[in-house]
C-alpha positions in Angstrom: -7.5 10.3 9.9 -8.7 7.2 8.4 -6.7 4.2 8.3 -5.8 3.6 4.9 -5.3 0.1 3.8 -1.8 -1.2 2.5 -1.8 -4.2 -0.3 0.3 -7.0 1.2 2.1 -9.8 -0.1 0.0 -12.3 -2.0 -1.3 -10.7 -5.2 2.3 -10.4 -6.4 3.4 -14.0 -5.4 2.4 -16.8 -8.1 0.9 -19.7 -7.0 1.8 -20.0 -3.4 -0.6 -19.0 -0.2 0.6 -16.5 1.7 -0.4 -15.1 4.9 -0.9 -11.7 6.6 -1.6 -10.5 10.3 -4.9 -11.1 9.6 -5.9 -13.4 6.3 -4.9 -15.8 3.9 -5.6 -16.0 0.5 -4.4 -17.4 -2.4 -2.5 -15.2 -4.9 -3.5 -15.0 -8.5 -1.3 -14.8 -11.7 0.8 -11.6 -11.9 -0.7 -9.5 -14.8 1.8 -9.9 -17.9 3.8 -6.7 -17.0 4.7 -8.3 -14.1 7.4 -10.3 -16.1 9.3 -10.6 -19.4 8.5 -14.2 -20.2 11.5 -14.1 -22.3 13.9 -13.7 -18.8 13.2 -17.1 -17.2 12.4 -20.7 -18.2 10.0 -22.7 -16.3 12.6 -24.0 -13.5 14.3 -20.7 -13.1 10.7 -19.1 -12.6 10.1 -22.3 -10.1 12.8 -21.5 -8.2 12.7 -17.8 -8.8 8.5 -18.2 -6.7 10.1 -20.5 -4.1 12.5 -18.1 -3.0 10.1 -15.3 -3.6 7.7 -17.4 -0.6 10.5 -17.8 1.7 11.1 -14.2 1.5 7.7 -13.5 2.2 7.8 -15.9 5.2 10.9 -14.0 6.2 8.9 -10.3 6.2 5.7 -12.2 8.3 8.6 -13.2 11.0 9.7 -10.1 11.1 13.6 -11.5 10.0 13.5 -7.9 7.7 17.5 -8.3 7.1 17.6 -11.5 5.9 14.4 -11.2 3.8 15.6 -8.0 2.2 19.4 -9.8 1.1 17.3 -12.7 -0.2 15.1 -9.9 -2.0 18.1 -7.7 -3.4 19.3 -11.3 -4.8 17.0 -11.8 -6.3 16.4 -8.6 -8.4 20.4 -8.4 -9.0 19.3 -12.0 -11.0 16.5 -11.0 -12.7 15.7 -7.2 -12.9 12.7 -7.2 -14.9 10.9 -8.9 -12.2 8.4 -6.7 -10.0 7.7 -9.0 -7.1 11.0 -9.3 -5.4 11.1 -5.5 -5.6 7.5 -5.2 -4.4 7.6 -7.4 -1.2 11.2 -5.2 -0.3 8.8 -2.4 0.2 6.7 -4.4 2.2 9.3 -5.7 4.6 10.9 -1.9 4.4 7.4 -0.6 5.5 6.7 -3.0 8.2 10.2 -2.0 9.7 9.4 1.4 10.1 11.5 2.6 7.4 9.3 5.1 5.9 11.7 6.8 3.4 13.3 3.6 2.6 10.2 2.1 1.5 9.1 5.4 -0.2 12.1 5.3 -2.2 11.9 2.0 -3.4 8.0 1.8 -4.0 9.0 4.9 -6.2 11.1 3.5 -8.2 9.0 0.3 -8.7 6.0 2.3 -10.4 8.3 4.5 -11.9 9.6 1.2 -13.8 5.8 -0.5 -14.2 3.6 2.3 -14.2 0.7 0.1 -15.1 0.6 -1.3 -12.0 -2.2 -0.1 -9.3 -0.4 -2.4 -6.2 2.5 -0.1 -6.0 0.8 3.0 -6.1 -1.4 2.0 -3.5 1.1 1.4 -1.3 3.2 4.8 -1.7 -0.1 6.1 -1.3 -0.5 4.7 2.6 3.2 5.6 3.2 2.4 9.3 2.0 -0.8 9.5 4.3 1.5 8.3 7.2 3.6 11.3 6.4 0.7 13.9 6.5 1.4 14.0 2.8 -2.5 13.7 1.4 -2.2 15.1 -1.4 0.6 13.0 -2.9 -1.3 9.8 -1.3 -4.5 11.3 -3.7 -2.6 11.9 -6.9 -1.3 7.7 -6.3 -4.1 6.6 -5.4 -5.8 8.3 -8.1 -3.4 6.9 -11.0 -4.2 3.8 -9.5 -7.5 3.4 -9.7 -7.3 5.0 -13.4 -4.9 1.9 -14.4 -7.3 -0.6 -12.5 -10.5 0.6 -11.9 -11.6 -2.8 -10.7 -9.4 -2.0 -7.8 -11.0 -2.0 -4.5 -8.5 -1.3 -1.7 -7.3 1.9 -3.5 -10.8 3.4 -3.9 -11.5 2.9 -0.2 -8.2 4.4 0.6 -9.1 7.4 -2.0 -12.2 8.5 -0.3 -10.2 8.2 3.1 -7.9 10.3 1.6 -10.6 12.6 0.5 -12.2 12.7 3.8 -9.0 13.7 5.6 -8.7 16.3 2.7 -11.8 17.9 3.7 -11.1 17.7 7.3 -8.4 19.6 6.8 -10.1 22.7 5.0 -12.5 22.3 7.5 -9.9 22.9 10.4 -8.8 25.8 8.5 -11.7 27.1 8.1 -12.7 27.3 11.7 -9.4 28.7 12.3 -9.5 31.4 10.5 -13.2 32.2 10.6 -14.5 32.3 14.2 -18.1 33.3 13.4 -18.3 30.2 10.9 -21.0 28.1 11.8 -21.2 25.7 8.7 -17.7 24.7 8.8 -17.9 23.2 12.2 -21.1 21.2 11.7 -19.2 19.6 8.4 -16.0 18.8 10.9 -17.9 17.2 13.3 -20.1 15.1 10.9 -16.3 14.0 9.4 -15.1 13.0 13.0 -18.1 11.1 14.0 -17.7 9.3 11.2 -14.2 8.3 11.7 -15.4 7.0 15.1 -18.7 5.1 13.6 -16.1 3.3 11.1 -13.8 2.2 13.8 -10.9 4.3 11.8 -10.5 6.8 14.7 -11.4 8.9 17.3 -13.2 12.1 18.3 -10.1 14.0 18.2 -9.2 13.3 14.7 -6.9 10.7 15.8 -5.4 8.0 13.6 -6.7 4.2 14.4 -4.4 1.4 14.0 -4.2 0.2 10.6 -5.4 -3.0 9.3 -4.2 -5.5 6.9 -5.7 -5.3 3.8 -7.8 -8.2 1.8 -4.5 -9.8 -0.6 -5.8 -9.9 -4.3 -7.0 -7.2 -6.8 
């Protein structure tokens, strides 16, 4: 399958560079949904993005428990804010705990369902699953809310592709004498290979950081 591309840390951090495996890049203003303006004043919001970027620092050194207390603090403090919620299911996801971060990265869009980030990310953690179908109907919503959005309409035509792949299998499964249905397969697999996203045999490439930012 593809390797679908999850949305780090950055684009939900205001004002601070932040780094992943593989970039940095500086993170732009949350959209307004992102916060109640009326919850903080401009020190507590100061404070609220410096802890917010040690956090963050925590997750990239892999300290996941003490990141995710710092995290949980901070959305005990102010729970209209996304980003402390939204960087937990990063740290949950780099961890390796899949449900963990499934459940929280569902209950983040299902409080801001505007925003695309989320969704993108539920999307990848549903692909790990073999889930596709849920990873298309995310990835789907999230490129309806931002259709400037261009790591989740790279990950939805992986998503597609893996889709097809699928039926295709199927199909040569159940129809021996097939011809058509094999050509399409094999056209899907070397195509994985070509993209460096994986091999002959259909299997999954390691995943790479995506590009921070909307």
């Amino acid at each position: 399958m593809p390797s679908i591309r999850l949305h780090r840390l950055s684009a939900f951090v205001v004002a601070v560079c932040i780094g992943t495996a593989a970039s940095l890049a500086t993170a732009a203003q949350p959209p307004a949904a992102m916060q109640d303006p009326r919850g903080m004043n401009d020190a507590e919001r100061k404070a609220y993005t410096q802890s917010l970027r040690k956090a963050s620092d925590l997750v990239e050194r892999k300290q996941y428990a003490a990141a995710i207390e710092m995290l949980d603090k901070l959305t005990a403090e102010h729970p209209r804010e996304a980003q402390a919620r939204f960087v937990k299911g990063i740290a949950l996801t780099d961890e390796g705990r899949t449900d963990d971060a499934i459940a929280q990265f569902r209950a983040l869009v299902a409080d801001f369902p505007e925003l695309p980030e989320p969704r993108n990310n539920l999307a990848v953690l549903y692909a790990k699953k073999g889930e596709y179908r849920l990873a298309r109907d995310e990835l789907e919503r999230a490129v309806q809310a931002a259709p400037d959005y261009a790591i989740a309409h790279e990950n939805l035509g992986d998503v597609y592709a893996r889709l097809a792949q699928v039926e295709y299998e199927r199909t040569v499964a159940l129809d021996k004498l097939n011809r058509s249905a094999p050509a399409k397969l094999k056209l899907i697999r070397e195509a994985e290979v070509a993209g460096g996203t994986g091999s002959a045999d259909g299997t999954p490439a390691p995943g790479n950081p995506a590009t921070p930012g909307r």
